[in-house]
Every structure is written in C-alpha cells, then in structure tokens.
C-alpha positions as CSV (number, residue, x, y, z in Angstrom):
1,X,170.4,126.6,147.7
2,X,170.1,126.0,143.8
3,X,168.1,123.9,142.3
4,X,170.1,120.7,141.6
5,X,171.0,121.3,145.4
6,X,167.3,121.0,146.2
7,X,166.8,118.3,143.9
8,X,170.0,116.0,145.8
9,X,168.2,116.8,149.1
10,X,164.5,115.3,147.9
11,X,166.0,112.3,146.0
12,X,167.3,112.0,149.5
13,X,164.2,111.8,151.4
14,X,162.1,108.3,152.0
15,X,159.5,108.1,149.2
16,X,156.7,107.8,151.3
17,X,157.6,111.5,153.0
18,X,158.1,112.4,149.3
19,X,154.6,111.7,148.7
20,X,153.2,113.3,151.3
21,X,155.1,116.7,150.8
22,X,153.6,116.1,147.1
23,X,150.3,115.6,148.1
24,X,150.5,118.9,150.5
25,X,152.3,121.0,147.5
26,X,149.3,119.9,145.3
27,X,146.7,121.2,148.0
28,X,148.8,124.6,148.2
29,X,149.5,123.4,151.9
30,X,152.9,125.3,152.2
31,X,153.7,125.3,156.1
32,X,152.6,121.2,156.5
33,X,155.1,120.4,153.7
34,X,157.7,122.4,154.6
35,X,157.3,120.8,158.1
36,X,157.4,117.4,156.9
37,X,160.7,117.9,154.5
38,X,162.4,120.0,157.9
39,X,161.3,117.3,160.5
40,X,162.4,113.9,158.2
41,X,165.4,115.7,156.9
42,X,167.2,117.5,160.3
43,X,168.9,113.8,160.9
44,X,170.3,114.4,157.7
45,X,171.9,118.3,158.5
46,X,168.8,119.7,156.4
47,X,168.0,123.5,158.1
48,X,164.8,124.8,157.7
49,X,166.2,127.3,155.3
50,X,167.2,124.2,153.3
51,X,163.5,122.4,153.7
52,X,162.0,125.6,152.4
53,X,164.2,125.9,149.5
54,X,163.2,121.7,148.6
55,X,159.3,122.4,149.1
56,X,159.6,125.9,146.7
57,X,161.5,123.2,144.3
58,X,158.5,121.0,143.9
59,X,155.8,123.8,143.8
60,X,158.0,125.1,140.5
61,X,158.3,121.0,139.8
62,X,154.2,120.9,140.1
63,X,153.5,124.2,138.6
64,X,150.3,124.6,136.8
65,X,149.1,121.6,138.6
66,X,149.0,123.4,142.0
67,X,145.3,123.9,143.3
68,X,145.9,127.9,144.5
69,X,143.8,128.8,147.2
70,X,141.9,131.7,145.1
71,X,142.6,135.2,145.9
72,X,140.0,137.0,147.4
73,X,139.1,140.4,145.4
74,X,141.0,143.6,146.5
75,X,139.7,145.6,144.3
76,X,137.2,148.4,145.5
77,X,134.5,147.7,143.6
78,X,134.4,144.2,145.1
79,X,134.9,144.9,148.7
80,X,132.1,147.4,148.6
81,X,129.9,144.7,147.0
82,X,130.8,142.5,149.8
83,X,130.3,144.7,152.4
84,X,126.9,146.2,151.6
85,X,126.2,142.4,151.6
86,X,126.9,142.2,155.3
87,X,123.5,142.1,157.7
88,X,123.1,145.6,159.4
89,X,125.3,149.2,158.6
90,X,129.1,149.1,157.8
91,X,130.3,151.8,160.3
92,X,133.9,151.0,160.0
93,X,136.6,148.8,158.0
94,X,139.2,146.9,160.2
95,X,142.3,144.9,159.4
96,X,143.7,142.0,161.4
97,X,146.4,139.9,161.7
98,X,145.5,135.8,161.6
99,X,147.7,132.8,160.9
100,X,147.5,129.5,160.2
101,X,149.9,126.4,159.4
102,X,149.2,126.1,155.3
103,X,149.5,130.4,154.7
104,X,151.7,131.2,157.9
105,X,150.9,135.1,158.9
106,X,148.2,136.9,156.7
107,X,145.4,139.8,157.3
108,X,141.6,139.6,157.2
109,X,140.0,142.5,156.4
110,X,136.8,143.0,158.2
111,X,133.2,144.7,157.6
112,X,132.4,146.5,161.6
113,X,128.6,146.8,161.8
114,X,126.2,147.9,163.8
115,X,122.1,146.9,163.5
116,X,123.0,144.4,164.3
117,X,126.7,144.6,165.9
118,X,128.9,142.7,164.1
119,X,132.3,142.0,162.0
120,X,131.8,140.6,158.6
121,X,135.1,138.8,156.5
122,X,135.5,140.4,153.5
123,X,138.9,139.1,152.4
124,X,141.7,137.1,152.9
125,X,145.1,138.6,152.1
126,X,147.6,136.0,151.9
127,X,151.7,136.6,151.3
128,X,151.7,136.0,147.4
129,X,147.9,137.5,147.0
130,X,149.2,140.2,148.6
131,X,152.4,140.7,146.0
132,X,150.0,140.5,143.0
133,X,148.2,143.0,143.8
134,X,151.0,145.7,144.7
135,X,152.8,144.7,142.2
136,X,156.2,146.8,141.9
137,X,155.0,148.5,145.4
138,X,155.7,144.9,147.3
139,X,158.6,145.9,149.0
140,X,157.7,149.5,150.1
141,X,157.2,151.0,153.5
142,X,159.1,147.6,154.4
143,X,156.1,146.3,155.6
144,X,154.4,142.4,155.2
145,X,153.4,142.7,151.8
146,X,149.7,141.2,153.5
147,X,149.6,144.1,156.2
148,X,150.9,146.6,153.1
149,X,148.2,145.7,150.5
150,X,145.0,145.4,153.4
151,X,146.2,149.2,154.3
152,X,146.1,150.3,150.6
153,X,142.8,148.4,150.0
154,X,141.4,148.9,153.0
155,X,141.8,152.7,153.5
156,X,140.5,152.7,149.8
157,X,137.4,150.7,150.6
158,X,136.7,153.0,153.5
159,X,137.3,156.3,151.8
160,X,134.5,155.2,149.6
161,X,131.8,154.1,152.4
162,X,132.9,157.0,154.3
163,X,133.7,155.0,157.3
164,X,137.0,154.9,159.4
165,X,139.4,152.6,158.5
166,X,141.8,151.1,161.3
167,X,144.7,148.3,161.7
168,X,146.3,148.2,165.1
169,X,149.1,146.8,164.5
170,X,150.5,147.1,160.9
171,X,154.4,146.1,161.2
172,X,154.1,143.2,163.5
173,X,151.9,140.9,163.0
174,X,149.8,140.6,166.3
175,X,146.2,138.4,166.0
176,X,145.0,139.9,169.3
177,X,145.8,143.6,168.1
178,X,142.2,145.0,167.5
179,X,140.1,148.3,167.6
180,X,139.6,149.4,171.2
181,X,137.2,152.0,170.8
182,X,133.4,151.0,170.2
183,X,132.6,152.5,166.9
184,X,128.5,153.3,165.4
C-alpha cells in the first residue's frame, strides 16, 4: 500500500476513531492504534496488513511530534553501570522474551544475582531500538532484530563481568523460556 493508498483509507475512517488512532500514534502506542484502524475498518475490506500500512502513514504524518519511548542503553559501558547497581553479586546475564500490546514481542535483558537472589532489569530492547543499534547487521543470522541485538549486547556485557551469559530461546520468541539451571 502507498501512501495516497493509506491516505484514501484514513479519510475513510469516522473522525472520532481518527482521533483516537492520533492520540495513540502520539503516545508511541503502536499495537492499540493499529487495532483500532483494523477493528473500525474490516467492514470496509481493510486487512490488517492495510491497518498497519494507515497507522505507519500517520507516525511519518506526526513525525517529530511522536513522544518515543526512550531507548534503553546497549552499550557496555552502561549495562555494566546498571548492573553493579543491582543489590547483591551479578553471577550471570539473562535474556528474555516479553510482550506487550503498544511494542508487540521485545527482550529484557536481566541482571541474575545472588546475596541476595534475584533478577534485576537492565534494559528494554524494543523492534526499532533494536535496529539502531545493529545498524547494517539488522537482518543477519535472520533472527528478531530484539533477540539479535540482546545476544550481541548481552554476551558483551557478560564477557566483561565474567559471568555466563544465557537466552533460551533466541529464534522464537517464547516469555516462559528461561534458565533452568540455578546459577551462584
């Protein structure tokens, strides 16, 4: 779909739906718009293909104006920051899938500690995050660009604590895929 295609679809949409899908774009809330275009618009033939192709119209429409959730650093120097932050000793670095309804699939990557037990968040790696920082390397390995920037980051990150690193479940995303074995 082009974008004059996109454009017929939205001018064909009630205003008040129109609004709303605005007011969602604005808030970076990608999945609730798209939702809102697909449901109003499937009595008129839109597909969900279609609805996704009007809601990435108005974020290039909004722009600037769009208030990004902010990336969370990948860089090593950060992570190690944050993860000598977390209460007790890092003894490992864990990535995991999670989802939900504004970012659709994306990994956490996790501080495992022990003195006191725990798992500490240390970033976020959402879809377009995730492209930014591979860069050209997005589409390699043909992996989520999420689960293929928290295994470059995170294997980095725990090369330099000296921990293991471990993601069950790299090439599907799976949010009950975790480490089995009890690591201090």
């Amino acid at each position: 779909m082009n974008t004059s295609e996109a454009s017929e679809w939205w001018e064909r949409l009630p205003a008040g739906i129109r609004e709303q899908v605005d007011g969602y774009v604005l808030q970076d809330a990608l999945m609730p718009a798209v939702r809102v275009v697909f449901t109003a618009g499937r009595a008129l033939g839109l597909s969900l293909h279609d609805a996704q192709s009007v809601v990435n119209d108005r974020y290039l429409h909004h722009g600037d104006r769009v208030a990004r959730t902010p990336d969370s650093p990948l860089d090593t120097e950060s992570l190690a920051a944050l993860a000598a932050g977390s209460p007790g000793r890092v003894t490992a670095i864990e990535a995991v899938w999670d989802g939900d309804t504004v970012h659709g699939w994306f990994v956490e990557l996790l501080a495992l500690t022990a003195d006191p037990p725990g798992e500490h968040r240390l970033a976020a790696i959402y879809w377009g995050a995730a492209e930014r920082y591979l860069g050209e390397e997005a589409d390699g390995d043909g992996l989520h660009p999420s689960a293929a920037a928290a295994d470059h980051c995170g294997r980095a990150l725990a090369t330099h604590l000296s921990v293991p690193f471990h993601f069950a479940s790299p090439h599907t995303p799976d949010d009950e895929a975790r480490w089995q074995t009890e690591v201090g």
